[in-house]
N, C-alpha and C positions, 0 to 999 in steps of 0.2 A: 507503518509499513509504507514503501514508497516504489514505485516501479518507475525505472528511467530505459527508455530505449534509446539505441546507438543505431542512425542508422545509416551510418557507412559502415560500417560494422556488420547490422543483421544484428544485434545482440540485445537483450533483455538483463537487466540486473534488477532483483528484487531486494531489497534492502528489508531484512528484518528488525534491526536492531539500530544503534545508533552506535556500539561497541565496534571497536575495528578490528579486520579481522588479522589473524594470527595464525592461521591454517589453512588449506583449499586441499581438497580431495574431488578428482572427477568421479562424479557418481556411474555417468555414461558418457558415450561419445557426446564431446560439446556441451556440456551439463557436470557445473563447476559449483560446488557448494563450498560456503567461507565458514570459518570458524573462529570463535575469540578464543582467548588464552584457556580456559574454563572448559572447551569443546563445544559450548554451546553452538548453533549454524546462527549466522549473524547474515549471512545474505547467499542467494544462487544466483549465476550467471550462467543465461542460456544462450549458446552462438545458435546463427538460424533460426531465430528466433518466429520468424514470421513463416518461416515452412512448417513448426512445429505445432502452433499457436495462431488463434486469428486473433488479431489486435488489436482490431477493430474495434471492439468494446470490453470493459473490463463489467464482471458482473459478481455480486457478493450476495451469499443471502445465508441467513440465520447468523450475523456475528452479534456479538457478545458487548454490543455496544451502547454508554448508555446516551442518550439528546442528551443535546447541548440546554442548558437551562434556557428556557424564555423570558427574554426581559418583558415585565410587562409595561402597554404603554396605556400612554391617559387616552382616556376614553374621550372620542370625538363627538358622541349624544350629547344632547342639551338637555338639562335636566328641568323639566315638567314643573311649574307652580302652580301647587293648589291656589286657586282662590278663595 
């Protein structure tokens, strides 16, 4: 998912998918959802974006996401000899 704002514009585009779309229906005033061939919603495009929304920070919580795996690195201890 990718959020691009325009802002000469005022506008917000959320980008669902990476499929282009093939459809738009406004849902409501100013608030434009895209569609691929298929119908699925492939992105919304919000005008006024900044009167509707603060933009200021984007915040996500509970997704469905797994970490990136950890490289592991050499370890920088010096290993101890018995004597």
């Amino acid at each position: 998912m990718k959020f691009h704002y325009y802002k000469d514009t005022d506008s917000l585009y959320i980008d669902l998918s990476e499929k282009k779309s093939a459809d738009s229906k406004e849902i409501a005033r100013g608030v434009v959802v895209d569609f691929d061939e298929a119908g699925a919603i492939v992105g919304i495009d919000i005008d006024n974006a900044s009167k509707i929304a603060d933009l200021r920070r984007i915040e996500s919580h509970s997704l469905p996401l797994k970490s990136p795996a950890r490289k592991s690195r050499p370890s920088t201890k010096k290993k101890s000899r018995a004597a």
